[in-house]
Structure formats: C-alpha cells, structure tokens
N, C-alpha and C positions, 0 to 999 in steps of 0.2 A: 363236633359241637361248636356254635360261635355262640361267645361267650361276648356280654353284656359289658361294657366296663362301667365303671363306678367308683368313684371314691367316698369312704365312707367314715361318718363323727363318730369314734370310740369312746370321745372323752365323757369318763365317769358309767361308762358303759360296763355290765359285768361279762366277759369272756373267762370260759371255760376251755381248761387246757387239759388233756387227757396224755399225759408221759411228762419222763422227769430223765430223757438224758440232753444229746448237744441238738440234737434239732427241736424238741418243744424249748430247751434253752432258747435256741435264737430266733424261734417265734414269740415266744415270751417275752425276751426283749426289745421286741420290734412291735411287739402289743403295748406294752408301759409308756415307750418313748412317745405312741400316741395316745394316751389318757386311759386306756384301758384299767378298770379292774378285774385283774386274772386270778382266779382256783385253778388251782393243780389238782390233779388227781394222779397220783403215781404210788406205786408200790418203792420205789429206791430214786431219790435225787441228787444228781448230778451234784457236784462242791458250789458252783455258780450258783443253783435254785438252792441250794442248804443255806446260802448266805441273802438269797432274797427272801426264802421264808425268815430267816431269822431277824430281818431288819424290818419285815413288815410290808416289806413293795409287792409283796403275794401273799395269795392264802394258800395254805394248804386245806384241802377239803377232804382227804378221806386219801384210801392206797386202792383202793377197791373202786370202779364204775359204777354208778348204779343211777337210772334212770330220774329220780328225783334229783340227781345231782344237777341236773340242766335246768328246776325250775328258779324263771326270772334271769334267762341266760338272754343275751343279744346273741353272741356268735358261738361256738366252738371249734375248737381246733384237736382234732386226733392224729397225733404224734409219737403213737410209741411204735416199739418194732415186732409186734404181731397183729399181722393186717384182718386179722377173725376180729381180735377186740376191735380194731378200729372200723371195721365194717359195723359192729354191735353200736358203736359209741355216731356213724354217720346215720344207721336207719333210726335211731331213738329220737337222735335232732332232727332230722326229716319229719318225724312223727309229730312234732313240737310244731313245725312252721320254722326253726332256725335257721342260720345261715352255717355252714359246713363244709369245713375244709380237713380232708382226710389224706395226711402226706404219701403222693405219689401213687394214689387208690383216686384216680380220676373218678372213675363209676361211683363213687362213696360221696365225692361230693358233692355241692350245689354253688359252688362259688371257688376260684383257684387263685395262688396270690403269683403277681408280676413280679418278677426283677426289679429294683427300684434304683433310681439316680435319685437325688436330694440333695439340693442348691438352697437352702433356706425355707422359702416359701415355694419355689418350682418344684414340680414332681411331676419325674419324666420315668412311666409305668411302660414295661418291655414284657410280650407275653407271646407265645406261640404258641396258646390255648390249650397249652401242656402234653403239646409233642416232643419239646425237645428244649428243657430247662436250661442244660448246657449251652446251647443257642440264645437263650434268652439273657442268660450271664454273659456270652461273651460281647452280645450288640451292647448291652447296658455299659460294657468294662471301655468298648470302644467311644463311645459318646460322653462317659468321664472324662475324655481326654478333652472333648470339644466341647464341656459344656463348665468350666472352672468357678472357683469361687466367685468371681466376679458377679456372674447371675445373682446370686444371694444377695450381695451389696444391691444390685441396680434395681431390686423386685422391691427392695426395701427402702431408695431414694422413691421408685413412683408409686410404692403408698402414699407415702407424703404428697407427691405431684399430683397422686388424680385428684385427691383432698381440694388443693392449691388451685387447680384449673378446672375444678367444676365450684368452688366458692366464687368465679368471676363470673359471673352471669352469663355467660355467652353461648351462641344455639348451640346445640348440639352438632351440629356437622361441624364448625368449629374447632369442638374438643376434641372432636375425635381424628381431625386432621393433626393437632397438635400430639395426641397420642400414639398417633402412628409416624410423627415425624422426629420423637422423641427413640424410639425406638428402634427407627433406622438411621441413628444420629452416629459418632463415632466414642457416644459415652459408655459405650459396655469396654470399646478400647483402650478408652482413658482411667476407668475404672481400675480395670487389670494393669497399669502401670502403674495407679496410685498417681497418677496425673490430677490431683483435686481441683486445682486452678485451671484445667481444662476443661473439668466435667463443671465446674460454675460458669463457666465461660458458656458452653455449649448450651446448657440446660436456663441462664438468665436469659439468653438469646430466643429461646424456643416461646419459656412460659413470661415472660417478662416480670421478673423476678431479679431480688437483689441479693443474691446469697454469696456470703464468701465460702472460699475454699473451706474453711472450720465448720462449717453449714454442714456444706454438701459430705463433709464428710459423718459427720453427726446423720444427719438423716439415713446415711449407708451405712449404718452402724457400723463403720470403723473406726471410732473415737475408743482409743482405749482408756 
C-alpha cells in the first residue's frame, strides 16, 4: 500500500485510546504533547496512565469497548494486546468514517504513524509504510545525529526573519533570494557553537538588519 503523508491538528481534538499498558502509554503521550483530548478505555492501567487519569491529562471512559464509545471522536488508536478486540475496535471506526490506527494490525487500519525526529518546529516523519518499523527507527536514530538542536534555535530565529523581510516591501523574487541565501549561510554553524556575534553578523548582512548578538539570541530562544 502507498500511504499518503500528512500532518495533522490534534489540538483540542478528542482521540480515543483503546488499552491501558506501555504502548497505548506511549501513544498517549505522544497524543497530549500534541493537544489531543484522549479517553482510555482499558480494563487495568498501567501506574503512568493511573497517574494521568488521576491528574486529569486523560479520561477514563469506561474498561469495556463499546461502539458509542467513538461518538464525536477525530481519530482512535487500538492498542491493547488481543488483536480480535482491536480488529472489533478498527471496523467500528471505519464504520464511523474515522481515522484508525490499529498497533501492528496494518489490515485494521486506515492511517500508520512514522518514526518521528523533533527539532522544535522541524519534523522530520520516517516510514516504510509499515514493513519494517525497526528500519524506520533506526534511519530516524541516524539523522538524530545530523540534525541537532541547533535546527530548533535557527527555525525559531526565521520566524522572526520571514516576519522582518516580507514587512520590507520588496518583490517577491527578492525575498525569496534572501530566504534561500539565509539558509545556505553558515548560521545553522554558528548556531551550534553559540557563536551569537556571528549569527548577527551573518544574518544583519543578509536582511539588513541591526541586531545585536542579545537579539539574535532572544529570537533563537536561547535567552535563559
């Protein structure tokens, strides 16, 4: 199957989670950290989900499945470990029109989730449309290596800059020379040394701009 990519707004969205041990755990909190509101539905939760029902960061909806459970759902997630329920829990959201990810029951679902790297705002999705998850972890654990903090800071300097250099009036071919010239600059290197007087140096050069080093670093949210 070739599978569509997408990225998609969870926030304030309600997702339904079907199991309560360490994998609906770390789908669960990989749902919250993007705005998700998650219902469990688990017969026994894991000590992690005891302490997110108990704080409020999840519902508990019931121990039992049951088909009403999904109405006013955006996605669900079927995670426990007998794949008859989770087959029951993929053809009911099918039935629904929802989106449906049934762990490691490819045939169950209608959408599969990537490997993920995360740099702040970058998000760099690895998938091998769920032939070999293992592969998909290891390219992801390799590109950690090559894609460091640094990104986070520089994605976060040119919000500000595109802000800054489309407020100056000028054509669009332009901008977009200066956006690309920004980007193949030596500021993602200077970044990663914490070179601040070089990335103002580099970047007043580009947008003609007067920022000191205290700036540049404020806008890279590195100002502690």
């Amino acid at each position: 199957m070739r599978y569509y990519p997408i990225l998609v707004d969870l926030q304030g969205k309600k997702v339904v989670v079907v199991g309560g041990g360490t994998v609906a755990q770390r789908k669960i909190e990989t749902l919250l950290a993007h705005g998700a509101v998650v219902f469990v539905i688990a017969r026994e939760l894991n000590a992690a989900l005891t302490r997110h029902v108990e704080t409020g960061a999840i519902r508990l909806a019931g121990q039992e499945f049951k088909e009403e459970d999904l109405n006013d759902a955006f996605m669900v997630i079927a995670a426990t470990d007998d794949p008859l329920l989770n087959r029951l829990v993929g053809k009911q959201a099918k039935k629904k029109g929802l989106l449906i990810n049934a762990v490691d029951q490819p045939s169950d679902c209608n959408f599969i989730v990537p490997s993920i790297l995360r740099r702040g705002d970058l998000l760099i999705a690895v998938s091998t449309s769920g032939k070999s998850p293992a592969m998909a972890k290891r390219i992801r654990e390799e590109l950690e290596e090559k894609f460091g903090d640094e990104y986070e800071a520089f994605l976060n300097l040119m919000g500000w800059v595109r802000k800054e250099i489309l407020s100056q009036g000028r054509a669009q071919d332009e901008n977009s020379r200066k956006f690309h010239e920004l980007v193949n600059s030596l500021i993602l290197g200077a970044i990663a040394r914490e070179d601040w007087a070089e990335v103002a140096s580099i970047l007043n050069g580009i947008v003609q701009t007067h920022l000191s080093p205290e700036e540049v670093k404020r806008h890279c949210g590195r100002l502690e």
